[in-house]
Backbone bond lengths (Angstrom), bond angles and torsions (degrees), N, CA, C in turn:
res aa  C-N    CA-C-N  psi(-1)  N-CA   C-N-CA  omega(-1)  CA-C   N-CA-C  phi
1 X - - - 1.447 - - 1.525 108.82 -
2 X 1.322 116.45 125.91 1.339 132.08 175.99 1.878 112.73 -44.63
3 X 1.609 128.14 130.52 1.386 93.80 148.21 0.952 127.26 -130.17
4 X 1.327 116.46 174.00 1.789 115.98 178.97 1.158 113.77 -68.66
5 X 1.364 90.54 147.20 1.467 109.26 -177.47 1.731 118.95 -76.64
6 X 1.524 104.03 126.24 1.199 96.48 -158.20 1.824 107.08 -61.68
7 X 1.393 127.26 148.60 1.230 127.76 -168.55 1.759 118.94 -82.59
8 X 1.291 99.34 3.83 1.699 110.20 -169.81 1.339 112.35 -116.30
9 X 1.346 114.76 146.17 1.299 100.50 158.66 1.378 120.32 -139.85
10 X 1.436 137.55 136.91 1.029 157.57 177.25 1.566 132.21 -21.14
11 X 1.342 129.90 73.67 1.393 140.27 -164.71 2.025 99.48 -63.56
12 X 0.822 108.19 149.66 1.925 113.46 174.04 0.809 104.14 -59.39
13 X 1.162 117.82 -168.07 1.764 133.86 -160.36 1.457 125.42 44.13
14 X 1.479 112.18 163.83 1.410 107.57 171.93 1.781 94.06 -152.40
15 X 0.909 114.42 154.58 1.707 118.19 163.40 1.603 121.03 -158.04
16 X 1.121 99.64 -170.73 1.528 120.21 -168.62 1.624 113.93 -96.99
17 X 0.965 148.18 99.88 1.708 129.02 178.20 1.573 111.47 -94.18
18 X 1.296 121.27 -17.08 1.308 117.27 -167.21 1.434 110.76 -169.49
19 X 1.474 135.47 134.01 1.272 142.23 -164.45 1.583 106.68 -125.81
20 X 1.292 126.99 103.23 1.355 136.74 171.76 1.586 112.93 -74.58
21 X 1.373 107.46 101.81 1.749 108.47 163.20 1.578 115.63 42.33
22 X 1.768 98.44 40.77 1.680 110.64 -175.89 1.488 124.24 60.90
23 X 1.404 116.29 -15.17 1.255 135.92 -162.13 1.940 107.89 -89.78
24 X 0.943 95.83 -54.94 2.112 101.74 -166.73 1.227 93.65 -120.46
25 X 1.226 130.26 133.98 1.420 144.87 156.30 1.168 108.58 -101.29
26 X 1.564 136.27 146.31 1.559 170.13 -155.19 1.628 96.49 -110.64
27 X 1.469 131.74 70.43 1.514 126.66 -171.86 1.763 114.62 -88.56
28 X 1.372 101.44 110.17 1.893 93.06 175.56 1.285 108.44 -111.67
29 X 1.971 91.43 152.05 1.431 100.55 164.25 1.604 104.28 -130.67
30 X 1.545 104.33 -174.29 1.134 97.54 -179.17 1.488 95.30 -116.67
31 X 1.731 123.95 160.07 1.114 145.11 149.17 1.503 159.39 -108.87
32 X 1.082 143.39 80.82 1.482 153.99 -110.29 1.726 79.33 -94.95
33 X 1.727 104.00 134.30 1.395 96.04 173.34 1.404 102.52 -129.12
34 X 1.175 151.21 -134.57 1.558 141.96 179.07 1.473 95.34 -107.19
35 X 1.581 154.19 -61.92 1.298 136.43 141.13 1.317 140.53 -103.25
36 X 1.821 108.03 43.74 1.403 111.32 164.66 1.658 110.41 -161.59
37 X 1.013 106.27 136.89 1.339 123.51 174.66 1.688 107.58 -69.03
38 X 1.513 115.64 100.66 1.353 110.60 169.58 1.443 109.92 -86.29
39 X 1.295 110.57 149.54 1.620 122.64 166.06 1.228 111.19 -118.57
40 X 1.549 120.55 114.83 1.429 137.67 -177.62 1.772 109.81 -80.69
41 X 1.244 119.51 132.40 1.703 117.93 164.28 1.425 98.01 -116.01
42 X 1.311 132.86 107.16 1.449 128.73 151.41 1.551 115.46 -95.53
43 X 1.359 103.15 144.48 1.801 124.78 158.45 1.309 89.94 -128.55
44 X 1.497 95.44 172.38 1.356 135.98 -166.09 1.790 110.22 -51.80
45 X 1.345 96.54 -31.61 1.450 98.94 -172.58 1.227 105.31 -122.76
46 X 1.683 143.93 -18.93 1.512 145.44 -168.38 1.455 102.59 -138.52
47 X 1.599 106.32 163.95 1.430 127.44 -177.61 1.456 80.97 -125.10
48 X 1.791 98.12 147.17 1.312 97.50 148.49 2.003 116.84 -149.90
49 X 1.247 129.62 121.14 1.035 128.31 -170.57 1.767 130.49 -85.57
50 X 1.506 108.01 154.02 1.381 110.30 -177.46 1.710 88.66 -130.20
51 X 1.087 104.51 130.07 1.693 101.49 153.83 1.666 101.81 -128.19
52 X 1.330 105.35 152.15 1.488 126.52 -170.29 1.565 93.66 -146.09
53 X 1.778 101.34 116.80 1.251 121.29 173.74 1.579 123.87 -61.61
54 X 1.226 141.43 162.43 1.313 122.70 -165.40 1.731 79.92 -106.10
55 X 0.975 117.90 4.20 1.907 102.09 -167.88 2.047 99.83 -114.21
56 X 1.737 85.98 25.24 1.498 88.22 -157.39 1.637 94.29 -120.71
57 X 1.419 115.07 -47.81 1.369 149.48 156.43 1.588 100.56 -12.03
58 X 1.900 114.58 82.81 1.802 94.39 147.45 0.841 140.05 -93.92
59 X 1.449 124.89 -4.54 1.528 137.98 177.59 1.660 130.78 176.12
60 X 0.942 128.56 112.25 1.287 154.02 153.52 1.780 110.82 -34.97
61 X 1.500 103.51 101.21 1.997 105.86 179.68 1.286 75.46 -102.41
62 X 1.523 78.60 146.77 2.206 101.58 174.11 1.739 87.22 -136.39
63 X 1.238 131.08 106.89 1.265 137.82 -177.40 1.859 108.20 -104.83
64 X 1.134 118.83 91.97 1.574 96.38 163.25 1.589 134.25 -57.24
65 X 1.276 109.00 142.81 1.381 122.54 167.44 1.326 140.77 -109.78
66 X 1.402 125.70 165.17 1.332 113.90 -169.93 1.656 104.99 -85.07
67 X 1.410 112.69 -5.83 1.538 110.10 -176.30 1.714 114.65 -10.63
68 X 1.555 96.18 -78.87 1.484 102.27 -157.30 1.571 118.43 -73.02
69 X 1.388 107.70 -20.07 1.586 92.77 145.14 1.430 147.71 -78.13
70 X 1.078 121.24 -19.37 1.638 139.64 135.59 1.391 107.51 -27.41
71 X 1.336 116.38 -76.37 1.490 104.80 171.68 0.842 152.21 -59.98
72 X 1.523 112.89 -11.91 1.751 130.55 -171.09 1.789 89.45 -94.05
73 X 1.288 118.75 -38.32 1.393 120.71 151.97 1.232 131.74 -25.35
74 X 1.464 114.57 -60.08 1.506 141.88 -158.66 1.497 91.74 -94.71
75 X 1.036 124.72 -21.17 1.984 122.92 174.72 1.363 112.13 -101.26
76 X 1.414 133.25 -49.00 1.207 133.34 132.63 2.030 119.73 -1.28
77 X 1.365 87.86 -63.21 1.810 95.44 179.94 1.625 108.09 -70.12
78 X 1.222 108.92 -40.92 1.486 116.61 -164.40 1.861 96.57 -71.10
79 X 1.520 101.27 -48.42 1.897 94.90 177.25 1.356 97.75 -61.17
80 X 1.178 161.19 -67.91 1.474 147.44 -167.89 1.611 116.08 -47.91
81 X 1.481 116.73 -54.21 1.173 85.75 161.13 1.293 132.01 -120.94
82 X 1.376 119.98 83.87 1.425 138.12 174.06 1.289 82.58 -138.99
83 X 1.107 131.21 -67.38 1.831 123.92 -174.53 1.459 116.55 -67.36
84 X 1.519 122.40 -55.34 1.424 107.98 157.15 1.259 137.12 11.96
85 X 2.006 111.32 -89.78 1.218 98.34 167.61 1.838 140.87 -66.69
86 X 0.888 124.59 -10.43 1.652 140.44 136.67 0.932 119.14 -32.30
87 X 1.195 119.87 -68.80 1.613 130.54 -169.86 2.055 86.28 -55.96
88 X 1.237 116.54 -65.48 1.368 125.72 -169.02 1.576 108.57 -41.82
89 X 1.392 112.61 -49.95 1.246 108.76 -152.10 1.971 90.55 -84.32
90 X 0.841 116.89 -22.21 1.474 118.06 167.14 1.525 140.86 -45.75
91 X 1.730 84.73 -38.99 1.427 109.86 -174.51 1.574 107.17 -78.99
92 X 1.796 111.45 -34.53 1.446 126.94 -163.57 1.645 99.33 -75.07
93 X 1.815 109.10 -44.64 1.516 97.22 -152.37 1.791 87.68 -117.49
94 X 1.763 109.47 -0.69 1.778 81.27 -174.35 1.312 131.10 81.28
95 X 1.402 122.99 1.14 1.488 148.68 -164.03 1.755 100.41 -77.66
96 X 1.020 132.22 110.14 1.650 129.77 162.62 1.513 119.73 -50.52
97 X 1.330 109.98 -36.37 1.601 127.25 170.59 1.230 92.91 -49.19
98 X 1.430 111.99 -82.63 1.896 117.61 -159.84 1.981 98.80 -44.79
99 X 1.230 106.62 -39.80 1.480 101.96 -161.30 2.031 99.67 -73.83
100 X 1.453 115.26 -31.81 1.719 107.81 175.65 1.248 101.63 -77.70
101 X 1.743 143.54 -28.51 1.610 138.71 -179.09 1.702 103.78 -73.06
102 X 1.244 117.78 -18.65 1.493 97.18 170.75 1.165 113.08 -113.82
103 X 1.580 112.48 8.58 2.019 102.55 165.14 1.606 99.81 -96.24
104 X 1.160 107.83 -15.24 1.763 102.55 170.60 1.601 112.39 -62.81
105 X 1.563 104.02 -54.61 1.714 101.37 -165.03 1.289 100.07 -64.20
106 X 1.412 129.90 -30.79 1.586 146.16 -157.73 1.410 95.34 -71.54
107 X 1.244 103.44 -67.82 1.683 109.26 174.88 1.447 129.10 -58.50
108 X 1.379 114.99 -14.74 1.416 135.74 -174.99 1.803 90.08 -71.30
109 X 1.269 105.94 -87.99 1.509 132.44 -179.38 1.622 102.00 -27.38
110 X 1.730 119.97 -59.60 1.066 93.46 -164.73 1.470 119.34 -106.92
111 X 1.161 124.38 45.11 1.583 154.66 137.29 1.142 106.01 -98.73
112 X 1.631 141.60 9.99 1.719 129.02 147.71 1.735 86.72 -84.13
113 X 1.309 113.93 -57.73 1.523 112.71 -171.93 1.806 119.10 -46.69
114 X 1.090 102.07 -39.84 1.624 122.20 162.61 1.273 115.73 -39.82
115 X 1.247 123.90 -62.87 1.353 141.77 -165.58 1.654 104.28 -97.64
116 X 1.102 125.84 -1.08 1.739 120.71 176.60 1.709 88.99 -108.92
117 X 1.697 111.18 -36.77 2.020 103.33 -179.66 1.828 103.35 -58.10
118 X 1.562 110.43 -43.91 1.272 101.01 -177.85 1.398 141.13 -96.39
119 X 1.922 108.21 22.58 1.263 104.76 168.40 1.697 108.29 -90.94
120 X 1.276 120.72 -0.01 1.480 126.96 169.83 1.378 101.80 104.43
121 X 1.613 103.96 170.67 1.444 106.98 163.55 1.586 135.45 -22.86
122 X 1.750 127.31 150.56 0.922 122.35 162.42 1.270 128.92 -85.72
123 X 1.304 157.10 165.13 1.431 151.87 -172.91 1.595 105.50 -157.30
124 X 1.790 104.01 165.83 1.316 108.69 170.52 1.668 90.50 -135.54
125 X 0.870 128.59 126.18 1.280 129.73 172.32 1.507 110.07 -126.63
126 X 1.281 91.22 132.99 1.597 120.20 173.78 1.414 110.66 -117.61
127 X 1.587 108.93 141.79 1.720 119.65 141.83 1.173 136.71 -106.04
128 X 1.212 129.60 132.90 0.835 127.11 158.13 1.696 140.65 -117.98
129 X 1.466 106.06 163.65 1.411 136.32 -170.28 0.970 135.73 -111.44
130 X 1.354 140.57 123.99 1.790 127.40 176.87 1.106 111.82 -23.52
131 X 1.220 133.94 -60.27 1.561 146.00 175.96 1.553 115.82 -64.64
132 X 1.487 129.47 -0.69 1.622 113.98 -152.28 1.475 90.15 175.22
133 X 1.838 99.52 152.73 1.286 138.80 140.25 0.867 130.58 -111.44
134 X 1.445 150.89 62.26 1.401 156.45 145.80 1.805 129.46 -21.91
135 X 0.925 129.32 113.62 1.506 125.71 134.99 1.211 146.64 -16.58
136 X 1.214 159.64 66.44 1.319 144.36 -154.06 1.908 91.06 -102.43
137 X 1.428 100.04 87.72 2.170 104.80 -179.65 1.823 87.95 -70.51
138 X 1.427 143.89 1.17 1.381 123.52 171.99 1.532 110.55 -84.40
139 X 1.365 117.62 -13.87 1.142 110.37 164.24 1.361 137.40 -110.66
140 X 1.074 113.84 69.31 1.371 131.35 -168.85 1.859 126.65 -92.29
141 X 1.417 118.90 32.04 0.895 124.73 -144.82 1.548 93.20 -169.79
142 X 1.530 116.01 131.62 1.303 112.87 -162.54 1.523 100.09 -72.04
143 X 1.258 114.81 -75.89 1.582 115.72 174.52 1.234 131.39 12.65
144 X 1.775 92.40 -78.83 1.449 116.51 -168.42 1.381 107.26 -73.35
145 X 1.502 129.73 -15.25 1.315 115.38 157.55 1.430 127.45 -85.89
146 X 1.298 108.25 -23.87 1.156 111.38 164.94 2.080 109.17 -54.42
147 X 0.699 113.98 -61.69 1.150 138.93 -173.16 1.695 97.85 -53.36
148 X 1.164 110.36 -72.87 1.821 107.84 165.65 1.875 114.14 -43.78
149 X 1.294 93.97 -51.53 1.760 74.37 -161.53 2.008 105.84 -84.91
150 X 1.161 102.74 21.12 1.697 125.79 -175.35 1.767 85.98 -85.54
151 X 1.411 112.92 -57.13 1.423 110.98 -162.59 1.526 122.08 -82.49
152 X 1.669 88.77 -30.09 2.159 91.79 170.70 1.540 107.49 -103.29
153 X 1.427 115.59 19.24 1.668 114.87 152.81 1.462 117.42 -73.14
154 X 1.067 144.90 -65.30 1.955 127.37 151.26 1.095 118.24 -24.89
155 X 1.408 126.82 -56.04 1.627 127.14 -173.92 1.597 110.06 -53.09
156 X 1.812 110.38 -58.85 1.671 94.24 -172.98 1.490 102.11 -77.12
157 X 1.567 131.45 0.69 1.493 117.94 -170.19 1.679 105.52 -77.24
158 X 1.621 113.03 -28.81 1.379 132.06 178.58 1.276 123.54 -70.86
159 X 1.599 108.94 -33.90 1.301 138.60 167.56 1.689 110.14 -59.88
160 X 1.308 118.58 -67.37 1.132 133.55 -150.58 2.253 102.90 -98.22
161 X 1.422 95.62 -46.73 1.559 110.19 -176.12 2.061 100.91 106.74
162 X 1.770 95.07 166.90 0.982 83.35 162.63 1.312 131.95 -141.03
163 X 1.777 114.96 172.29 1.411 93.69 -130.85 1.606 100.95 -81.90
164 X 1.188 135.37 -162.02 1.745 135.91 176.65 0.979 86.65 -129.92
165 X 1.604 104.35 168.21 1.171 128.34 -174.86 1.516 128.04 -77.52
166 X 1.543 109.96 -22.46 1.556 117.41 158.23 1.117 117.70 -45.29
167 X 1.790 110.14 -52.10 1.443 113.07 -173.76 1.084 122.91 -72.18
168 X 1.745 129.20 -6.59 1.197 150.06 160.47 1.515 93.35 -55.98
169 X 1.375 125.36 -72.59 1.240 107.01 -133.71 2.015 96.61 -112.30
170 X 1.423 87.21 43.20 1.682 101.68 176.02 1.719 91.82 -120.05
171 X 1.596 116.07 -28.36 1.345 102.56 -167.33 1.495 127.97 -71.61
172 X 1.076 121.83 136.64 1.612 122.05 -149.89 1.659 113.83 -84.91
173 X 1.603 132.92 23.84 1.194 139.03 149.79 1.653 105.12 -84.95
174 X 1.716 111.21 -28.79 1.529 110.33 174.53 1.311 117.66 -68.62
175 X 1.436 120.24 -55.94 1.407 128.17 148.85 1.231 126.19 -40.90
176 X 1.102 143.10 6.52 1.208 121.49 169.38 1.669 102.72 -104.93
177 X 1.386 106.69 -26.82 1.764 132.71 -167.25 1.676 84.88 -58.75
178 X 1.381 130.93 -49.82 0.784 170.27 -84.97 1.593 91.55 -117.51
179 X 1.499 124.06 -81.60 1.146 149.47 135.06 1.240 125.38 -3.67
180 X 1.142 101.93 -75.55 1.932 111.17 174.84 1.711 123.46 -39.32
């Protein structure tokens, strides 16, 4: 039996929204549909869905964060002391072992740091809606939002229209600037 083709397709990113007692994590992604952006929450045992219309869509926050320096921090600490004592016991007895076990952990750590400098910036991005402020935790990573809201920028502009410049300078956050 033939099947259909699934109707969505798969926007980048993936993240975390919520961590139960270390045990079950809350995993979202996002999903491109023909006019709505679904947002998936899976655990272990439930789905749960958001769709956000593109004719619904007023704006996209892309907020940077300090995430990924925090972590290059937090790996940074962890190569010192995982290599640390190595480096120490090297110095005391002269051992070649101790001196390759702490260029391993050393080298371990800073190829995690490597690979967290080069997935790019961190972000929190939200959308929002007449009705809502939402989260999107799959995009957590400057890039990939860049990169996401690169591809559903035509979609809600087609959806929604776009705006002119009258209506720019009729809209009443301009006017008030306006005033002052």
């Amino acid at each position: 039996m033939a099947r259909t083709p699934n109707p969505y397709t798969k926007l980048g990113g993936r993240g975390i929204r919520r961590v139960a007692f270390g045990v079950s994590a809350t995993r979202c992604r996002l999903w491109l549909g023909e006019d709505h952006l679904l947002a998936v929450d899976a655990t272990m045992t439930s789905e749960e869905y958001r769709r956000f219309y593109f004719r619904d869509i007023e704006a996209f926050v892309i907020r940077r964060t300090v995430r990924r320096q925090v972590m290059n921090w937090l790996l940074g600490f962890l190569a010192v002391i995982t290599a640390g004592p190595f480096t120490a016991a090297y110095f005391s007895e002269r051992s070649v072992g101790f001196l390759f076990a702490a260029l391993g952990c050393g080298l371990f750590w800073l190829v995690c740091i490597l690979f967290n400098t080069l997935l790019g910036a961190t972000c929190q991005t939200h959308i929002r809606t007449a009705a809502q402020i939402e989260q999107l935790p799959s995009l957590v990573r400057v890039p990939a939002a860049r990169k996401a809201l690169a591809r559903l920028q035509p979609l809600i502009v087609a959806a929604q229209g776009q705006a002119t410049l009258e209506e720019f300078a009729s809209a009443p956050w301009i006017a008030m600037e306006r005033t002052r």
